[in-house]
HTML snippet that shows the backbone in 3Dmol.js (N, CA, C, O; Angstrom):
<script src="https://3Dmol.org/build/3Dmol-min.js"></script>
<div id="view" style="width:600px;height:400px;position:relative"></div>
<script>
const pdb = `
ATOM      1  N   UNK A   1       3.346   4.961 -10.903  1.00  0.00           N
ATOM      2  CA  UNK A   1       2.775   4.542 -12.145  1.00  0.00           C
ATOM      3  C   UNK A   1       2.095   3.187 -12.080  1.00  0.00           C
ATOM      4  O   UNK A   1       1.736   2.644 -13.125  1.00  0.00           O
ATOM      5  N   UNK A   2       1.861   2.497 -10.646  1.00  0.00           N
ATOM      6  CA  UNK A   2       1.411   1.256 -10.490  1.00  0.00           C
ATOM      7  C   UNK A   2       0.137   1.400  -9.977  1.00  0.00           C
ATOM      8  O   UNK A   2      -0.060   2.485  -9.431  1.00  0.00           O
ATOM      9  N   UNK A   3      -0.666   0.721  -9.993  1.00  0.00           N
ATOM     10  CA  UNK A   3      -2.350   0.731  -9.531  1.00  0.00           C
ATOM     11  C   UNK A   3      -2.113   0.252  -8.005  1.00  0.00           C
ATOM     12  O   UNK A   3      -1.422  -0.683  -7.599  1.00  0.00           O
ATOM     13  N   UNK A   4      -2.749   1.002  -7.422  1.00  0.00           N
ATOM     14  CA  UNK A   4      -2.678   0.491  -5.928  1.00  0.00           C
ATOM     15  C   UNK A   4      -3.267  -0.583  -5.471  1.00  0.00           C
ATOM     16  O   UNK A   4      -3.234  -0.887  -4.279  1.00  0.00           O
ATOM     17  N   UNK A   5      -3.856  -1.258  -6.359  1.00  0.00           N
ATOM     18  CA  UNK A   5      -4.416  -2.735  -5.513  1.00  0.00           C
ATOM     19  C   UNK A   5      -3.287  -3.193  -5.801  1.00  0.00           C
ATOM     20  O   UNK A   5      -2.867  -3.791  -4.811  1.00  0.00           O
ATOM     21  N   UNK A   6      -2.319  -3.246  -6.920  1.00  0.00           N
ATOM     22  CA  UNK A   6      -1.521  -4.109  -7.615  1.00  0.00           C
ATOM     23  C   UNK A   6      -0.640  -4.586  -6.475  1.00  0.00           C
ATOM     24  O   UNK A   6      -0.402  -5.737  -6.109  1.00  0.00           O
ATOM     25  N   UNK A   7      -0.091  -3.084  -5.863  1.00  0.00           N
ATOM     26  CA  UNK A   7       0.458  -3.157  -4.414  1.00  0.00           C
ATOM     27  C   UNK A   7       0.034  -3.683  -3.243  1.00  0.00           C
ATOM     28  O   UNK A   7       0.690  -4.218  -2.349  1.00  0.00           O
ATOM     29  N   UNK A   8      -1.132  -3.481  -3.334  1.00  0.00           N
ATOM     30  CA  UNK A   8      -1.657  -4.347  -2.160  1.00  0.00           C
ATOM     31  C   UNK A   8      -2.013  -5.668  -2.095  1.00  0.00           C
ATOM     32  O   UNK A   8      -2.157  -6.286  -1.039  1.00  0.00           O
ATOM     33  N   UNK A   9      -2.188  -6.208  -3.417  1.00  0.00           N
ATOM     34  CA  UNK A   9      -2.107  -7.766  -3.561  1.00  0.00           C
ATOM     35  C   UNK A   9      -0.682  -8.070  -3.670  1.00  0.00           C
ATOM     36  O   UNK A   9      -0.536  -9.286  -3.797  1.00  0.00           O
ATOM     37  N   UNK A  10       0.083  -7.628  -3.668  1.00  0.00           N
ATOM     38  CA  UNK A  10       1.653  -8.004  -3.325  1.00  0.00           C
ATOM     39  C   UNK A  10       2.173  -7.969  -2.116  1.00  0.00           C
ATOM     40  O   UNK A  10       2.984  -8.861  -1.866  1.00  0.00           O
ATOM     41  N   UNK A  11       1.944  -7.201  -1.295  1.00  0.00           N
ATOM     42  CA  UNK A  11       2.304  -7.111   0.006  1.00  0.00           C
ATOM     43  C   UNK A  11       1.296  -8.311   0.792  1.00  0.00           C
ATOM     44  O   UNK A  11       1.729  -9.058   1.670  1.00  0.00           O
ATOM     45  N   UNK A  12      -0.115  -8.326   0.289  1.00  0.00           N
ATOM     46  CA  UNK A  12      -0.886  -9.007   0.883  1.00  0.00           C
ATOM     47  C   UNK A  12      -0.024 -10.762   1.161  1.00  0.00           C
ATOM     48  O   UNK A  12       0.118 -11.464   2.162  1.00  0.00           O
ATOM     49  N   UNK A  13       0.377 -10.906  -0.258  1.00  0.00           N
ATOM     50  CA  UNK A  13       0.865 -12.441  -0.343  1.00  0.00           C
ATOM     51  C   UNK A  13       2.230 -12.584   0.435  1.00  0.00           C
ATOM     52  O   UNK A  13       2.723 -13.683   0.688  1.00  0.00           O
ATOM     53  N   UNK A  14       2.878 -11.215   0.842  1.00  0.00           N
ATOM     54  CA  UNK A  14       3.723 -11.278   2.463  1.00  0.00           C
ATOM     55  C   UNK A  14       3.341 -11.115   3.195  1.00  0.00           C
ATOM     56  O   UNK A  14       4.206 -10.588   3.894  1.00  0.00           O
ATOM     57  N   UNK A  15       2.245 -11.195   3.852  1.00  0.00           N
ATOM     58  CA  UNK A  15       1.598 -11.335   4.938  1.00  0.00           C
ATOM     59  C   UNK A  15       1.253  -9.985   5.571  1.00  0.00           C
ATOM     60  O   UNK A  15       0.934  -9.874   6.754  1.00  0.00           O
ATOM     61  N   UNK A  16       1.347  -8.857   4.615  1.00  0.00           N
ATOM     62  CA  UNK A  16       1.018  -7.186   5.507  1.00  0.00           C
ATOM     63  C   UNK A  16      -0.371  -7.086   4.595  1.00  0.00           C
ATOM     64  O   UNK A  16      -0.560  -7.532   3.463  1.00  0.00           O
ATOM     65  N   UNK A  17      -1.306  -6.332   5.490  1.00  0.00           N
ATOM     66  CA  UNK A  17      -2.744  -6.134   5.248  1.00  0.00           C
ATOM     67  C   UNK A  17      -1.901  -4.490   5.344  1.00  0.00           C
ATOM     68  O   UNK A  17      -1.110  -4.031   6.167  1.00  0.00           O
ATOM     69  N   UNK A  18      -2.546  -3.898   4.021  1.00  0.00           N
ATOM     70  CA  UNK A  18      -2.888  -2.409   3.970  1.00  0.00           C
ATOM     71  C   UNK A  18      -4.530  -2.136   3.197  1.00  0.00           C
ATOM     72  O   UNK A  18      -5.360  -2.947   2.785  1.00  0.00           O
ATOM     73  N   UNK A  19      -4.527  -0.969   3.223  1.00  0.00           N
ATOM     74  CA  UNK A  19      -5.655  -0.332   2.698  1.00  0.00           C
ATOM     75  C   UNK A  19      -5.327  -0.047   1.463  1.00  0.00           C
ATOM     76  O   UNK A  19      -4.175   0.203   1.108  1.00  0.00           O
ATOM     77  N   UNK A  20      -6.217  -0.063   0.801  1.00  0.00           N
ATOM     78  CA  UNK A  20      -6.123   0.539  -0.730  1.00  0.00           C
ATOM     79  C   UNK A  20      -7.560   1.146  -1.364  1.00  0.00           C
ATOM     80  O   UNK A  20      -8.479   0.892  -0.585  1.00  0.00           O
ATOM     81  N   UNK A  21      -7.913   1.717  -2.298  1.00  0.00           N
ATOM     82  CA  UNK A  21      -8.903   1.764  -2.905  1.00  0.00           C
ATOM     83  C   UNK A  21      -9.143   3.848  -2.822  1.00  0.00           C
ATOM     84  O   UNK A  21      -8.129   4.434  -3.201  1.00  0.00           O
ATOM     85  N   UNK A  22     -10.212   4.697  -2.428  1.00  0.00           N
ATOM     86  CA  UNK A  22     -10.466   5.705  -2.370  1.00  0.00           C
ATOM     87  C   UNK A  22     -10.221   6.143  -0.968  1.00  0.00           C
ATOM     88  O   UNK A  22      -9.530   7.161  -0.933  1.00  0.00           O
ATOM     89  N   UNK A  23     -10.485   5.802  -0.095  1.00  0.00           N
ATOM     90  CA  UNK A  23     -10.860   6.228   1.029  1.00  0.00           C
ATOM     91  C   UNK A  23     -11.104   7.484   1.585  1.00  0.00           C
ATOM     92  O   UNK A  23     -10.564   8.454   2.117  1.00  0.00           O
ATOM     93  N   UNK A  24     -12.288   6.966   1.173  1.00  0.00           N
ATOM     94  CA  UNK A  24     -13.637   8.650   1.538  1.00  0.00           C
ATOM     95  C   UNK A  24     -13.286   9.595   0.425  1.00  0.00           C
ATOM     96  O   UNK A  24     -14.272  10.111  -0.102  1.00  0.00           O
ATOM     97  N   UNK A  25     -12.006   9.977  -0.104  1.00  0.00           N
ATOM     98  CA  UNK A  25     -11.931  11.087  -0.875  1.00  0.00           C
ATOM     99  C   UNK A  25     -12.168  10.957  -2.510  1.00  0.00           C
ATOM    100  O   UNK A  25     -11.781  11.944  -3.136  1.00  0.00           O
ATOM    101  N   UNK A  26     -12.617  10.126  -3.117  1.00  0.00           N
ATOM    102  CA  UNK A  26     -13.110   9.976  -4.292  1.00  0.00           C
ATOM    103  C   UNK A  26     -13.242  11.147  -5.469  1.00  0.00           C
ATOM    104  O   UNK A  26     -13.012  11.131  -6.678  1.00  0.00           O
ATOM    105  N   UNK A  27     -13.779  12.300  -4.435  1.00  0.00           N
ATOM    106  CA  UNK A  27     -13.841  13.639  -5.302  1.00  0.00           C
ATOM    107  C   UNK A  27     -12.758  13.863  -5.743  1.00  0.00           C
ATOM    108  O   UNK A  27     -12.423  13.726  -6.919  1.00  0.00           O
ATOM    109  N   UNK A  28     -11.724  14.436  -4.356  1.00  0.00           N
ATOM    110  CA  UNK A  28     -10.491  14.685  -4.929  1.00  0.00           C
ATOM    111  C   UNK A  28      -9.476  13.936  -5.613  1.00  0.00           C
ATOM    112  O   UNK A  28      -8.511  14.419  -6.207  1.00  0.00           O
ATOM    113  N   UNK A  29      -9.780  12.645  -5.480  1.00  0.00           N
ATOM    114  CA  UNK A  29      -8.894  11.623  -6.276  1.00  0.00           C
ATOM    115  C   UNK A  29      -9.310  11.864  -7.971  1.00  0.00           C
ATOM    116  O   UNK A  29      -8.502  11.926  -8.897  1.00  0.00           O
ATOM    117  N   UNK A  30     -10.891  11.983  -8.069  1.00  0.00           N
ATOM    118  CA  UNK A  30     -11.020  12.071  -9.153  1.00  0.00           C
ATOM    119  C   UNK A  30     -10.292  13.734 -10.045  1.00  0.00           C
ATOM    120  O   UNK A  30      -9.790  13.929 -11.151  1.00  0.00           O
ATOM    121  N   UNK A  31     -10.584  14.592  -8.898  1.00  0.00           N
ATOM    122  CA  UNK A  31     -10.015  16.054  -9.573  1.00  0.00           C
ATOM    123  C   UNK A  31      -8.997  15.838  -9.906  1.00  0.00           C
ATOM    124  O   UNK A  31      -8.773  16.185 -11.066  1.00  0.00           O
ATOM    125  N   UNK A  32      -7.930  15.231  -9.206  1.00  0.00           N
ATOM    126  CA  UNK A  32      -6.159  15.074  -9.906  1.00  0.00           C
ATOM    127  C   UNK A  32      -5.835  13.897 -10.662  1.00  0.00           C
ATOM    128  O   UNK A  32      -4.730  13.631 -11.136  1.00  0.00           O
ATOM    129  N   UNK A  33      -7.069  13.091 -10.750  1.00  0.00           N
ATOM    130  CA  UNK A  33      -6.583  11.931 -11.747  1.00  0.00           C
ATOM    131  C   UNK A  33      -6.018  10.637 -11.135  1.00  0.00           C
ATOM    132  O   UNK A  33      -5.466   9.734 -11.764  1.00  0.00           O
ATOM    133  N   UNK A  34      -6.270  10.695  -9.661  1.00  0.00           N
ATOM    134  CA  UNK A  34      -5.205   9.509  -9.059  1.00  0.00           C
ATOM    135  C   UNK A  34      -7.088   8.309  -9.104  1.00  0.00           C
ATOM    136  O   UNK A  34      -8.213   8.622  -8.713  1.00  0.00           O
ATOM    137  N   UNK A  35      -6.659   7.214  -9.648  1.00  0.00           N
ATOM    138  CA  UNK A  35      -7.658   6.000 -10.001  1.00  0.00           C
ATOM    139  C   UNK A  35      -7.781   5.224  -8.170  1.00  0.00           C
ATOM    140  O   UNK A  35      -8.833   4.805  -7.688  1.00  0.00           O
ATOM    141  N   UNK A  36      -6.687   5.221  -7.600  1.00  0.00           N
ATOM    142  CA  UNK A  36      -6.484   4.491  -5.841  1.00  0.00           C
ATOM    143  C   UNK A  36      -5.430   5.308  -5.233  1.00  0.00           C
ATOM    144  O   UNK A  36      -4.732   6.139  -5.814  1.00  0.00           O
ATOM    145  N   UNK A  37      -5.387   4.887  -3.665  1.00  0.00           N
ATOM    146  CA  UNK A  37      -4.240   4.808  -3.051  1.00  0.00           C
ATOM    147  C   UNK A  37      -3.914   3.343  -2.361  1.00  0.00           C
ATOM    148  O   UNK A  37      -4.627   2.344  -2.447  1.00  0.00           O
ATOM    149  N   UNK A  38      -2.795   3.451  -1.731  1.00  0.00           N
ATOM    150  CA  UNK A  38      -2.499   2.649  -1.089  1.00  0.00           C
ATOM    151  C   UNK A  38      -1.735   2.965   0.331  1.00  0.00           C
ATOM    152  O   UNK A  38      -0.687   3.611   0.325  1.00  0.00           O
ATOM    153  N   UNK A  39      -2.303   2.485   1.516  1.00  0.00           N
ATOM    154  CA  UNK A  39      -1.881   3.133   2.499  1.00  0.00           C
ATOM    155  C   UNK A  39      -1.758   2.165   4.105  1.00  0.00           C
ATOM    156  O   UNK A  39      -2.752   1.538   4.470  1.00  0.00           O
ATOM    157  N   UNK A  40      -0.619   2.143   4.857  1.00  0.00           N
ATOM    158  CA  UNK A  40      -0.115   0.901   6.015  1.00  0.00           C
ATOM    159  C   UNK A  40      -0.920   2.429   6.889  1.00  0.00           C
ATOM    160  O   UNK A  40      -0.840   3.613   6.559  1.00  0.00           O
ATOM    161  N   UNK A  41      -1.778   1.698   8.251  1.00  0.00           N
ATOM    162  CA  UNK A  41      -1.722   2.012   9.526  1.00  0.00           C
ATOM    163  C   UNK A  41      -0.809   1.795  10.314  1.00  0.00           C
ATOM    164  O   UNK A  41      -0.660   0.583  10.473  1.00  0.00           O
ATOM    165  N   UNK A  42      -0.108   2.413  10.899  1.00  0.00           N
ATOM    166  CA  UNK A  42       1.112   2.411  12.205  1.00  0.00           C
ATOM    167  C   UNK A  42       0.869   2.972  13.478  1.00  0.00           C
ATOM    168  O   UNK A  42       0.738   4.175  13.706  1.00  0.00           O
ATOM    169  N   UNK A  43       0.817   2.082  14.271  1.00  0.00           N
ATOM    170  CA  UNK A  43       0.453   2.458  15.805  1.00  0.00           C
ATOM    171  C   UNK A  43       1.634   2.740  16.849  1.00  0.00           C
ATOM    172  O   UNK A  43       2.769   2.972  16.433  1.00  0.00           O
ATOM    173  N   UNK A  44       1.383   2.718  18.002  1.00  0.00           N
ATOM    174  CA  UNK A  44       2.481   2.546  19.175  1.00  0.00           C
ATOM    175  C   UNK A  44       2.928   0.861  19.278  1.00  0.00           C
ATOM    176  O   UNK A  44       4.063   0.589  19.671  1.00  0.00           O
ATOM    177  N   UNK A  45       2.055  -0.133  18.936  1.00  0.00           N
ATOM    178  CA  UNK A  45       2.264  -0.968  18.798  1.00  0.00           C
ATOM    179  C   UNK A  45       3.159  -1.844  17.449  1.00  0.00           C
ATOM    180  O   UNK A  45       3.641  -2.972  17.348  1.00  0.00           O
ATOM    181  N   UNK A  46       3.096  -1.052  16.851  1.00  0.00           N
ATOM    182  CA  UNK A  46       4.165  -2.314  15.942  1.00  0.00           C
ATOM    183  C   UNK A  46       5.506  -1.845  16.141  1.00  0.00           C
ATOM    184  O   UNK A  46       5.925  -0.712  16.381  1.00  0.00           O
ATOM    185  N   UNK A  47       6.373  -3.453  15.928  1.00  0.00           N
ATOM    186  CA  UNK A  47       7.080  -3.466  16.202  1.00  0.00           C
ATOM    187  C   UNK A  47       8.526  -3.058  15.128  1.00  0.00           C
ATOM    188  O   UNK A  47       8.184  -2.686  14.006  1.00  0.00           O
ATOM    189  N   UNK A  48       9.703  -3.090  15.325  1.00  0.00           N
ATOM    190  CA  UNK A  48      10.506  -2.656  14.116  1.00  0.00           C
ATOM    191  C   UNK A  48      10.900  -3.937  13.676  1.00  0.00           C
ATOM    192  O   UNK A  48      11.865  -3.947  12.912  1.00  0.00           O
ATOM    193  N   UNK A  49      10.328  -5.149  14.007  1.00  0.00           N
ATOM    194  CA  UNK A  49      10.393  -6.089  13.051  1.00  0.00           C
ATOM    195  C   UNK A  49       9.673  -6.217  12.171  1.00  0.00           C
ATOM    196  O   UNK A  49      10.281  -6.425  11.120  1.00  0.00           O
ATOM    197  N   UNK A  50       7.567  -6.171  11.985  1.00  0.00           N
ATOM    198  CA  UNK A  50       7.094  -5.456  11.484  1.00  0.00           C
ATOM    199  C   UNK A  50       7.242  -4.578  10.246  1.00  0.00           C
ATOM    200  O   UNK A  50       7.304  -4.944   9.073  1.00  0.00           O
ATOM    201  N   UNK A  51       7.292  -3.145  10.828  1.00  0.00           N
ATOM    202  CA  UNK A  51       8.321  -2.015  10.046  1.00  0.00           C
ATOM    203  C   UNK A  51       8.927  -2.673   9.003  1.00  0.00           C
ATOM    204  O   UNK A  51       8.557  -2.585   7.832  1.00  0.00           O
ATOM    205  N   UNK A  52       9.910  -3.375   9.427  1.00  0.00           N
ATOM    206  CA  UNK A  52      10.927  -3.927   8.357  1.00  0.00           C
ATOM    207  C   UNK A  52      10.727  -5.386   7.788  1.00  0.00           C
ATOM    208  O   UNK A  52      11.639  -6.133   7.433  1.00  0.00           O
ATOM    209  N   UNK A  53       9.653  -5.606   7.769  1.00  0.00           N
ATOM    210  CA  UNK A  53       8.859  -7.012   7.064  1.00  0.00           C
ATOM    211  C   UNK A  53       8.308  -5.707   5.780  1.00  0.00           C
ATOM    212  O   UNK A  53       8.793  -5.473   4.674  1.00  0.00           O
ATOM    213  N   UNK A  54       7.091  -5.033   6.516  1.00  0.00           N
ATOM    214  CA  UNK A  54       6.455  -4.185   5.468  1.00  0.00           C
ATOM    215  C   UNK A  54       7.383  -3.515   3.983  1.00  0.00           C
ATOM    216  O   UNK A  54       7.151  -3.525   2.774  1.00  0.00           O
ATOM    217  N   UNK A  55       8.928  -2.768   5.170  1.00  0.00           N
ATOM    218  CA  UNK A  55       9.468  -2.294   3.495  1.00  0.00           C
ATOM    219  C   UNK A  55       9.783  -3.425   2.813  1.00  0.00           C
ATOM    220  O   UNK A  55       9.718  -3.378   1.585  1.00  0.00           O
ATOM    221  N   UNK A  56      10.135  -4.500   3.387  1.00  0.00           N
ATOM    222  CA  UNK A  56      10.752  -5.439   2.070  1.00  0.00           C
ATOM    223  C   UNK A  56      10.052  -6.207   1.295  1.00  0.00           C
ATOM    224  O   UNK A  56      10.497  -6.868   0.357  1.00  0.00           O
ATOM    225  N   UNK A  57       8.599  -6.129   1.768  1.00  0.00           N
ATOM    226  CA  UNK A  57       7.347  -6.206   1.165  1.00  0.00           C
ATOM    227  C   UNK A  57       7.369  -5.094  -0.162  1.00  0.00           C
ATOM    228  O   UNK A  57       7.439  -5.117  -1.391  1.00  0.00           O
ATOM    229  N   UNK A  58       7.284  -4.327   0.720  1.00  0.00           N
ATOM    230  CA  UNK A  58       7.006  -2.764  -0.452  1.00  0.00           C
ATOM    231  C   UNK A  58       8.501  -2.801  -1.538  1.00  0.00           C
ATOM    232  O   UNK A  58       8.227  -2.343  -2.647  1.00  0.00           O
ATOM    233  N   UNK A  59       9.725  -3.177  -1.424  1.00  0.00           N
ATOM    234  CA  UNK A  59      10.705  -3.538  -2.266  1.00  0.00           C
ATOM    235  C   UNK A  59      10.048  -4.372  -3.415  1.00  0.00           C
ATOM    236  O   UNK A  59       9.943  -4.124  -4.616  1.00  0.00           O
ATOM    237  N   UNK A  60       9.684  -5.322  -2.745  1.00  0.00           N
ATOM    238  CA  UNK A  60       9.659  -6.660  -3.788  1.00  0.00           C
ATOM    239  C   UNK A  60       8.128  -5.968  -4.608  1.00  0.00           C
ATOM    240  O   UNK A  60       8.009  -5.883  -5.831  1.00  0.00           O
ATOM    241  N   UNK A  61       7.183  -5.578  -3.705  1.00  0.00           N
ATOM    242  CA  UNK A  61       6.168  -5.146  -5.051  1.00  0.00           C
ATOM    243  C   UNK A  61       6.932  -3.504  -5.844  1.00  0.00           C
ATOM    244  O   UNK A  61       6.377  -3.157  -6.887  1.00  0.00           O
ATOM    245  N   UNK A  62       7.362  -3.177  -5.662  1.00  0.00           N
ATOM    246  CA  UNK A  62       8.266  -2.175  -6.364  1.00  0.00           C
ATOM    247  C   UNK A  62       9.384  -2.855  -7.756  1.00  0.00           C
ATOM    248  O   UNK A  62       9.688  -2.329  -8.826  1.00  0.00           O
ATOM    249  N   UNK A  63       9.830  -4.381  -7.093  1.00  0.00           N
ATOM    250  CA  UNK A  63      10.826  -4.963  -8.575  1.00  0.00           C
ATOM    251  C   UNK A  63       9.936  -5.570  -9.335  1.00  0.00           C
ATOM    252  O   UNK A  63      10.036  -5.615 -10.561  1.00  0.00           O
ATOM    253  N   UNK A  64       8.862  -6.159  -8.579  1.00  0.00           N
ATOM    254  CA  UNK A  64       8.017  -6.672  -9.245  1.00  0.00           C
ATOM    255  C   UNK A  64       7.442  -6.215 -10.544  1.00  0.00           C
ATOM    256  O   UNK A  64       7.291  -6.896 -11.558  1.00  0.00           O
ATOM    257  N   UNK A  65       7.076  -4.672 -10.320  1.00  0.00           N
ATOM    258  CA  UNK A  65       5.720  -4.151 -11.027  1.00  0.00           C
ATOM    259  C   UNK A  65       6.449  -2.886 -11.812  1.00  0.00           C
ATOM    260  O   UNK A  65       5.865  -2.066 -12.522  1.00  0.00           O
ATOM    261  N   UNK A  66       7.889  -2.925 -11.509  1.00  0.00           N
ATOM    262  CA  UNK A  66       8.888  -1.520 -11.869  1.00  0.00           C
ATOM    263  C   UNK A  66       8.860  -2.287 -13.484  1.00  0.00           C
ATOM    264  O   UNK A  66       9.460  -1.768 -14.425  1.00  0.00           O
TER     265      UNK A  66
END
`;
const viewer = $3Dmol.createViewer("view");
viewer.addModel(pdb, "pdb");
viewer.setStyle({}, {cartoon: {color: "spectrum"}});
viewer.zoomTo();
viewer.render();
</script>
């Protein structure tokens, strides 16, 4: 029920860069009504310290905006 930049300017100010906005699919976002997403890239490279920076990122914009 939160706008996905909202999330991503929250995580941003902990230091995790995600994506947010349409990406490429605009049509179908518009057919079901979703306004953004919000979405982390994960490679072979990150680490599970990382990982576990990001959820407690994603916690705090979750008490934040709940």
């Amino acid at each position: 029920g939160v706008h996905a930049h909202d999330v991503g300017t929250i995580v941003d100010q902990e230091g995790i860069c995600i994506r947010t906005g349409h990406h490429c699919t605009q049509p179908v976002m518009d057919f079901f009504g979703i306004p953004a997403t919000a979405r982390a890239s994960f490679a072979f490279y990150n680490t599970h310290e990382e990982v576990e920076h990001f959820v407690a990122a994603l916690k705090k914009a979750r008490r934040l905006l709940a």
